[in-house]
ZADO-432975 format. One record per residue (C-alpha): x, y, z; residue number from 1; residue in one letter. Coordinates in Angstrom, 2 decimals, decimal comma. Each point is the difference from the previous one (the first is absolute). Last residue first. Example, Ala and Ser with C-alpha at 12.3 -4.5 7.8 and 13.67 -1.06 7.14 Angstrom:
% ZADO-432975
ATOM       c1       c2       c3  lumti  roti
ATOM    13,67    -1,06     7,14      2     S
ATOM    -1,37    -3,44     0,66      1     A
***
This chain:
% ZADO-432975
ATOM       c1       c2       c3  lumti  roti
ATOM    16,34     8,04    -7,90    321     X
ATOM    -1,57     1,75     3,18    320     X
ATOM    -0,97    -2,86     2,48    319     X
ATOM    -3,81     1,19     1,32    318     X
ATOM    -1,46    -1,23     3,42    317     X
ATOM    -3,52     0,58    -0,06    316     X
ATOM    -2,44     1,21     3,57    315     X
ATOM     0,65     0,63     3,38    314     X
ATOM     3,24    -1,31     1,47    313     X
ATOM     1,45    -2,05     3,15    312     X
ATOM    -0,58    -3,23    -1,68    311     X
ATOM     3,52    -0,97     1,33    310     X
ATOM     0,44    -2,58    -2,96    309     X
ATOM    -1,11     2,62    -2,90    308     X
ATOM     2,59     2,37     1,41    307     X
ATOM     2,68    -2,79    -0,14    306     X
ATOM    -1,22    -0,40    -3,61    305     X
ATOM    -0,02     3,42    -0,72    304     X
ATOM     4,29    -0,27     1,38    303     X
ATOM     0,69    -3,09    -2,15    302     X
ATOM    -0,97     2,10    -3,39    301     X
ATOM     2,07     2,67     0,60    300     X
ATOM     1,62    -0,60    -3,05    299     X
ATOM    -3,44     0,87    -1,64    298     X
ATOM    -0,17     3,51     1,64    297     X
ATOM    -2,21     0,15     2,68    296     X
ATOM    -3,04     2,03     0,07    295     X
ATOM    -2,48     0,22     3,26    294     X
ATOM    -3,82    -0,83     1,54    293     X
ATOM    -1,78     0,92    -3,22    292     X
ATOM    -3,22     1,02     0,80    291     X
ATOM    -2,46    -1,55    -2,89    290     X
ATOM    -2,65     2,13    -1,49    289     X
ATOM    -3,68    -0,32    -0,52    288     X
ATOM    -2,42     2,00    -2,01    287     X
ATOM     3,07     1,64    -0,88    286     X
ATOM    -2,13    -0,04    -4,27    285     X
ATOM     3,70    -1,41    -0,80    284     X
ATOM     0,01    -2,34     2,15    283     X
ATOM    -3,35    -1,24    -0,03    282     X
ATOM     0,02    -0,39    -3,75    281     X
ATOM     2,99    -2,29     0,71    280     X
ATOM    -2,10    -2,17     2,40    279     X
ATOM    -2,24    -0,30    -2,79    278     X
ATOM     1,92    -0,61    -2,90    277     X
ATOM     1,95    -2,42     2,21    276     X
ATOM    -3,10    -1,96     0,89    275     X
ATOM    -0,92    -0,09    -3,77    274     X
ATOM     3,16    -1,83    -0,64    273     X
ATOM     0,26    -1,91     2,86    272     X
ATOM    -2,26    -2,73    -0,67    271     X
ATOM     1,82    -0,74    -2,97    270     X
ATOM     3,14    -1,71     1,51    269     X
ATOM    -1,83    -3,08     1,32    268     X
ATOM     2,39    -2,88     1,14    267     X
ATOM     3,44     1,93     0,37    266     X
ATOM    -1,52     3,52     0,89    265     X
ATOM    -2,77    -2,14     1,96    264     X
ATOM     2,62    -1,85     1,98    263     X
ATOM     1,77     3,50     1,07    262     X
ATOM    -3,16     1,58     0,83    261     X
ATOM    -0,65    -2,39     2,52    260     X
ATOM    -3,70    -0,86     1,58    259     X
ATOM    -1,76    -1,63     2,56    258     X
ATOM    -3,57    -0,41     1,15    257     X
ATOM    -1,51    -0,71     3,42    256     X
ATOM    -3,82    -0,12     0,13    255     X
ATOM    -2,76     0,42     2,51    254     X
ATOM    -3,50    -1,72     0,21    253     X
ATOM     0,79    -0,49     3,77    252     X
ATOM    -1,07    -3,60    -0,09    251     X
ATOM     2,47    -0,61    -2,72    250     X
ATOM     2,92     2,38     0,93    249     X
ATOM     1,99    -0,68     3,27    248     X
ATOM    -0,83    -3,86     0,35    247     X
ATOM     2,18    -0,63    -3,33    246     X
ATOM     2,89     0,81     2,06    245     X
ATOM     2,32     3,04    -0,20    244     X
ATOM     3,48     0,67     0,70    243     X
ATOM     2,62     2,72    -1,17    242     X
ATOM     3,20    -0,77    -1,26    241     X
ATOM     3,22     2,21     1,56    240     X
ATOM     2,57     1,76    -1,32    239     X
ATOM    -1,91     2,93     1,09    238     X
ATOM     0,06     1,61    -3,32    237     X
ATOM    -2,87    -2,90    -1,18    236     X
ATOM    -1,66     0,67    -2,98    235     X
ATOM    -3,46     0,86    -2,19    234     X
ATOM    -2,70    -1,33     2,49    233     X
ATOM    -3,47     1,85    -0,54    232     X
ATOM    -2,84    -0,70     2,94    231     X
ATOM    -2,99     0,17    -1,62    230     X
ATOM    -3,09     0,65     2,51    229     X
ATOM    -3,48    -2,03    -0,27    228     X
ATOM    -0,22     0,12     3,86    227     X
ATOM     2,53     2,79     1,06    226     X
ATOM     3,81    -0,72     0,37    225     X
ATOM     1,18     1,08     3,67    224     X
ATOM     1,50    -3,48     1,51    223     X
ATOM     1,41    -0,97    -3,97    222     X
ATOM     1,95     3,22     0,24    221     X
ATOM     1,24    -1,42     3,09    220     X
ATOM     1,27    -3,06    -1,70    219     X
ATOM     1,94     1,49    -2,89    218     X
ATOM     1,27     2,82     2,22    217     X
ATOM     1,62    -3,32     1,91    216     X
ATOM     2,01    -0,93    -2,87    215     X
ATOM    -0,97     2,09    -3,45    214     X
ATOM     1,45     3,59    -0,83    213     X
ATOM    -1,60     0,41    -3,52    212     X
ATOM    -3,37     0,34     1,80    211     X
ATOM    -3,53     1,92    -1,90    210     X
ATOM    -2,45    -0,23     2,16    209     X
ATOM    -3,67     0,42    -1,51    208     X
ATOM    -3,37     0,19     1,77    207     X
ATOM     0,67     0,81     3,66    206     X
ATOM    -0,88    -1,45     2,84    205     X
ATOM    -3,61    -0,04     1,58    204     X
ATOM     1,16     0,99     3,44    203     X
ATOM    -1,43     3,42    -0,30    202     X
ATOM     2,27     0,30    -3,18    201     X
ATOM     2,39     2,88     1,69    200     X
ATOM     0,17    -1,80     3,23    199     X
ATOM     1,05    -3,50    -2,14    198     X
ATOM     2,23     1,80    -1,92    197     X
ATOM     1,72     1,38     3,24    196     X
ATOM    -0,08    -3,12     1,76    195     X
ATOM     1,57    -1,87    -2,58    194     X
ATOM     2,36     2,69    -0,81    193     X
ATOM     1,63     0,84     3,23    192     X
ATOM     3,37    -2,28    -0,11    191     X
ATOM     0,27     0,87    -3,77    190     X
ATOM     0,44     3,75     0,95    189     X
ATOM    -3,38     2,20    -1,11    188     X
ATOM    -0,86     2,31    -3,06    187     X
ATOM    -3,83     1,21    -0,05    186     X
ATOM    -1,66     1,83    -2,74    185     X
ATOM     2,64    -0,19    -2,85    184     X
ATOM     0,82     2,20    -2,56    183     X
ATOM     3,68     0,47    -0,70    182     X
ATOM     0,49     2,43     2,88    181     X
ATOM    -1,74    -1,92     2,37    180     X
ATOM     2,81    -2,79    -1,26    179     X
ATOM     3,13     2,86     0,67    178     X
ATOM    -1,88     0,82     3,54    177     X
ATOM     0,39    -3,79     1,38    176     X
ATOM     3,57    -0,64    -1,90    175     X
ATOM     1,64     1,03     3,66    174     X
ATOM    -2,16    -2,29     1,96    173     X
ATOM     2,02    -3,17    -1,32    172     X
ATOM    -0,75    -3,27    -1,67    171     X
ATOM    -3,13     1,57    -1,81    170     X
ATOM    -3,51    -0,78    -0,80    169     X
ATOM    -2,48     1,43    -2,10    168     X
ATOM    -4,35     0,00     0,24    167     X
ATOM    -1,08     2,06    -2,47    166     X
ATOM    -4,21     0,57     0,40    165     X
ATOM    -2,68     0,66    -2,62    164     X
ATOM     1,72    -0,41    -3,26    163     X
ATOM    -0,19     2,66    -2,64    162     X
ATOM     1,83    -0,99    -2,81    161     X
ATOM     2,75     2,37     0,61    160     X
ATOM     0,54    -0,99     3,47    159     X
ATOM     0,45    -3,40    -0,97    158     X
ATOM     2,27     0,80    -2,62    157     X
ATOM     1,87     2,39     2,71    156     X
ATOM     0,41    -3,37     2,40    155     X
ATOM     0,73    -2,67    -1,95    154     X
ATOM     3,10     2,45    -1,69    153     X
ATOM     0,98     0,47     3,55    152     X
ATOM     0,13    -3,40     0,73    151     X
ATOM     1,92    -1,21    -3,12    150     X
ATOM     2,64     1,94     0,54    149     X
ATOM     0,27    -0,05     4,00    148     X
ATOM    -2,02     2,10     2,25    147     X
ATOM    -3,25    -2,18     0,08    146     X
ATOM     2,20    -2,89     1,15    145     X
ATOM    -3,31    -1,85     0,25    144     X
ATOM    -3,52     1,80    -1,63    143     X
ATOM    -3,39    -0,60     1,65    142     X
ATOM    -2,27     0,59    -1,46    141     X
ATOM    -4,07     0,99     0,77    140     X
ATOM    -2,00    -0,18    -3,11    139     X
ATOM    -3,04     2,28    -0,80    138     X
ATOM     1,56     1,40    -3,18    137     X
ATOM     0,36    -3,84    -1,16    136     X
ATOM     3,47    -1,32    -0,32    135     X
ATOM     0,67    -3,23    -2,85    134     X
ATOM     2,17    -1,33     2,26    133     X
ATOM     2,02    -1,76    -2,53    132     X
ATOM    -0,50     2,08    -3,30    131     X
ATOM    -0,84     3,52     1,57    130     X
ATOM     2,55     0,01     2,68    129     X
ATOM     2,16    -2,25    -0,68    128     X
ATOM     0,21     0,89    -3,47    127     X
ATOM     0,65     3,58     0,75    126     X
ATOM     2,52    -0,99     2,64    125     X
ATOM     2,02    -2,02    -2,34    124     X
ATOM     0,38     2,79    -2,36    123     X
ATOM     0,43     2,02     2,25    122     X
ATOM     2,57    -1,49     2,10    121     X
ATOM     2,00    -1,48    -3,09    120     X
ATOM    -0,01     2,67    -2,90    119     X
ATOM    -0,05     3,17     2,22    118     X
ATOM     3,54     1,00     1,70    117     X
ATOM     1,69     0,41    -2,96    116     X
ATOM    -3,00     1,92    -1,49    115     X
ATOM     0,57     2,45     2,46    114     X
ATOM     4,07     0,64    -0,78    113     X
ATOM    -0,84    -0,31    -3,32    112     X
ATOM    -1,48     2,82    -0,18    111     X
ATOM    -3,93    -0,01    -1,12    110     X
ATOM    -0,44     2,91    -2,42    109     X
ATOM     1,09    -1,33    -2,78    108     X
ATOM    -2,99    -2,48    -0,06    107     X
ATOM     1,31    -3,78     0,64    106     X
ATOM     0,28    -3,06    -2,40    105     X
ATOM    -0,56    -3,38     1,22    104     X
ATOM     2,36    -3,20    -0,28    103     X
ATOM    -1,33    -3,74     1,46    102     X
ATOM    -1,68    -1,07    -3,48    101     X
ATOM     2,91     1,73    -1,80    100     X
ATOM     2,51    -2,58     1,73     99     X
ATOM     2,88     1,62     2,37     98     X
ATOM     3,98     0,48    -0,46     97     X
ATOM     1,57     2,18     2,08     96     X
ATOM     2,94     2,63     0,06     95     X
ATOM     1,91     2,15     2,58     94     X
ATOM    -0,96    -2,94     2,13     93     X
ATOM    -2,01    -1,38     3,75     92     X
ATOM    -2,86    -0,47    -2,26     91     X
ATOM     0,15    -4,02     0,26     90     X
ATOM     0,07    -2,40    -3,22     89     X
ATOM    -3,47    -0,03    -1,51     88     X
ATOM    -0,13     3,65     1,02     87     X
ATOM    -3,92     1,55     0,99     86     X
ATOM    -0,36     3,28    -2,22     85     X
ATOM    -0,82     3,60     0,52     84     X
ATOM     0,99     2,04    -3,33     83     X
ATOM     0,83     3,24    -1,51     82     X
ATOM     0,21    -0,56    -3,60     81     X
ATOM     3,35     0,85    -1,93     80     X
ATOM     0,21    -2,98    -2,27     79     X
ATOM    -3,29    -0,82    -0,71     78     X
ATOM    -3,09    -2,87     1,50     77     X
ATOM    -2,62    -2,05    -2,23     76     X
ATOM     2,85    -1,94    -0,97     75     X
ATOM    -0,26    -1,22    -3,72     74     X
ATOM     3,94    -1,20     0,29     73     X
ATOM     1,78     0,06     3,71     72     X
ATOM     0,74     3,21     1,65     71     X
ATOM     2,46     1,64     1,00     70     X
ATOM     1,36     3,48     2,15     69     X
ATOM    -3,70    -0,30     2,03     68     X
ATOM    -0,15     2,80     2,77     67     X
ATOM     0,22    -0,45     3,96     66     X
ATOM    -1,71    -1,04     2,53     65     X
ATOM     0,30    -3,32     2,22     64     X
ATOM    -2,08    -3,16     1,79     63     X
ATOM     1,04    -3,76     1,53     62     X
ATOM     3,73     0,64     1,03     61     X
ATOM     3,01    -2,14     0,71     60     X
ATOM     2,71    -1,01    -2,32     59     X
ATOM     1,13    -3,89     0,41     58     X
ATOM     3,19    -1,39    -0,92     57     X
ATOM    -1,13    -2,40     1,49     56     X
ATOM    -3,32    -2,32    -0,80     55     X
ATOM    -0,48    -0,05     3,65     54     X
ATOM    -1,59    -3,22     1,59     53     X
ATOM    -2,80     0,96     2,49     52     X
ATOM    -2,39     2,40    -0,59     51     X
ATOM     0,64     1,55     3,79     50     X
ATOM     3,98     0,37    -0,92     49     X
ATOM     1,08     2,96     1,84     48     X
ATOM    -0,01     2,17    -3,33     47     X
ATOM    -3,59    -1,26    -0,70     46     X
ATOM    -1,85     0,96     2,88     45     X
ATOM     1,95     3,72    -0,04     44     X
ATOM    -1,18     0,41    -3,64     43     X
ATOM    -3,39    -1,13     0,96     42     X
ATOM    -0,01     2,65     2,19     41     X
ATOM    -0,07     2,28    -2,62     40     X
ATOM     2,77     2,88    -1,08     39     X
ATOM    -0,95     1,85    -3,18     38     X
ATOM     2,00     0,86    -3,08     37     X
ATOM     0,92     3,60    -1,29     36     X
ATOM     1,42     1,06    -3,46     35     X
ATOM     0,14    -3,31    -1,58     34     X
ATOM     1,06    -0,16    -3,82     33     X
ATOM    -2,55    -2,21    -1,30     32     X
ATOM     0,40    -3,53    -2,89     31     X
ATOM    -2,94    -0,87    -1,27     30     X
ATOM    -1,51    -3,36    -0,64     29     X
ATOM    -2,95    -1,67    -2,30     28     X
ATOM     2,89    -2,26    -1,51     27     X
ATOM     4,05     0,27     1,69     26     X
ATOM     1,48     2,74     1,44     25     X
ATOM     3,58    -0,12     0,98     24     X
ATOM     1,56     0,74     3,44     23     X
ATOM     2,29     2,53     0,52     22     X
ATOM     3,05    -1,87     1,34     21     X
ATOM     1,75     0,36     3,94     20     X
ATOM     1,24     2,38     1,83     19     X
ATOM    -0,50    -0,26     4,28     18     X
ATOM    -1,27     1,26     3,07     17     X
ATOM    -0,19    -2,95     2,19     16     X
ATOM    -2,80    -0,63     2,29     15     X
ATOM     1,19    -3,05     2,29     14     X
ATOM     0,52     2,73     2,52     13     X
ATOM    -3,65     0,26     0,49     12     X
ATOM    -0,32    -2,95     2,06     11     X
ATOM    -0,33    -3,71    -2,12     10     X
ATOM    -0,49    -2,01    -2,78      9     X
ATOM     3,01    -0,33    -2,52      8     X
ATOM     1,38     2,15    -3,40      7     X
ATOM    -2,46     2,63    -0,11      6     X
ATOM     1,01     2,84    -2,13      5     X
ATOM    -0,85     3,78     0,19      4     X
ATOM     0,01     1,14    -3,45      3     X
ATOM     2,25     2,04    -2,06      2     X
ATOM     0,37     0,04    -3,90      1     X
***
């Protein structure tokens, strides 16, 4: 089969387009021929060696769609189902291998090119959002990189359930309209942020920020988080950790909390079941829909991730398979 292989850390010309051995199945697995895979920023983090030591040759990819061609005795799944799924070995492959617990079947009418880009951000952003910051209708957020994945997800379930006021940020004025679009009340730089949160809260702050960009957004978020409000840390695309002292939370009443969807597929697979069911539902209902940004072909694997890098787009990057 072909798969784009990793054999060092590094820019995107360490992405090699490559053949290499079906894998096998073993117990409580199933083996899926990928029609469309997702690009994440983890994927980016982890090609240029932010975990660390590489177990090379290493495949890429945390999400993909596609139908099961084998199964594994007593399976609750079929050969021929249409499937989402989270790869034990990357996604970035004409065929995966994923655990049952982390495989979930989707309606016919859901292409796979929209349930490609759905497993990770929403997913993760329903759980944020109902899980973590447990929103009330009355809530101000405030959503970070609101036009990313993950952000625009966080910002149409919030609109859905009803919240009072959507705070988003971009990096650039051009991704202003495409975030009204999505739902929210107010979209604003980073540089104007605090002062815009805080003039749209009366200088009470708002309830719930939800930051995957860490570093100094970290800290200013912190400057505009109400009394009692939760703010949610789930990553760090700046590169750069973000600061806080004990001093910012106990008098204040306020919490931080943090979360990874990748340690709780490893650590605690069956919360995501009924999540999926969910998010799927909402799918297929297009209660909520995810903009896909552009297509590449799988060989072109280097080029989405250059893409990715220059954060000049709105919405999922899809590789083809």
């Amino acid at each position: 089969m072909k798969a784009i292989i990793q054999n060092k850390f590094g820019d995107a010309s360490v992405l090699s387009y490559s053949d290499v051995e079906i894998p096998k199945i073993g117990d409580g697995e199933c083996l899926i021929k990928v029609a469309f895979t997702s690009v994440n920023y983890a994927d980016i983090k982890t090609r240029i060696g932010n975990k660390g030591k590489g177990n090379f040759p290493l495949i890429l990819g945390l999400d993909a769609a596609g139908t099961i061609v084998e199964t594994a005795t007593n399976s609750p799944f079929s050969i021929g189902d249409r499937v989402i799924a989270f790869p034990k070995d990357g996604s970035y492959a004409e065929y995966v291998i994923a655990h049952e617990k982390l495989v979930f079947k989707i309606p016919e009418s859901l292409s796979f090119e929209q349930a490609a880009a759905m497993p990770t951000v929403s997913i993760l952003s329903y759980m944020l959002l109902h899980e973590i910051g447990q929103i009330q209708k009355n809530d101000t957020i405030v959503v970070h990189s609101a036009a990313g994945g993950v952000g625009s997800m966080l910002v149409q379930l919030a609109k859905l359930t009803g919240v009072q006021k959507i705070i988003g940020t971009v990096g650039s004025v051009d991704k202003v309209n495409y975030v009204k679009k999505l739902g929210a009340d107010v979209v604003c730089t980073y540089e104007a942020f605090l002062e815009e949160v805080l003039k749209q809260t009366n200088n009470q702050g708002a309830n719930i920020i939800f930051d995957s960009v860490a570093g100094d957004v970290t800290s200013m978020s912190l400057d505009c988080l109400a009394l009692y409000g939760t703010l949610v840390q789930f990553g760090n695309s700046s590169g750069q950790a973000g600061i806080f002292k004990t001093s910012d939370v106990h008098s204040s009443c306020r919490n931080i909390k943090g979360f990874s969807l990748g340690t709780t597929r490893k650590h605690n697979p069956v919360r995501l079941a009924p999540v999926a069911e969910k998010v799927i539902e909402l799918f297929e209902s297009k209660q909520i829909s995810l903009p896909i940004a552009q297509v590449f072909n799988l060989r072109d694997a280097a080029e989405a991730h250059k893409l990715i890098e220059s954060r000049n787009y709105k919405g999922k990057v899809l590789l083809k398979v």
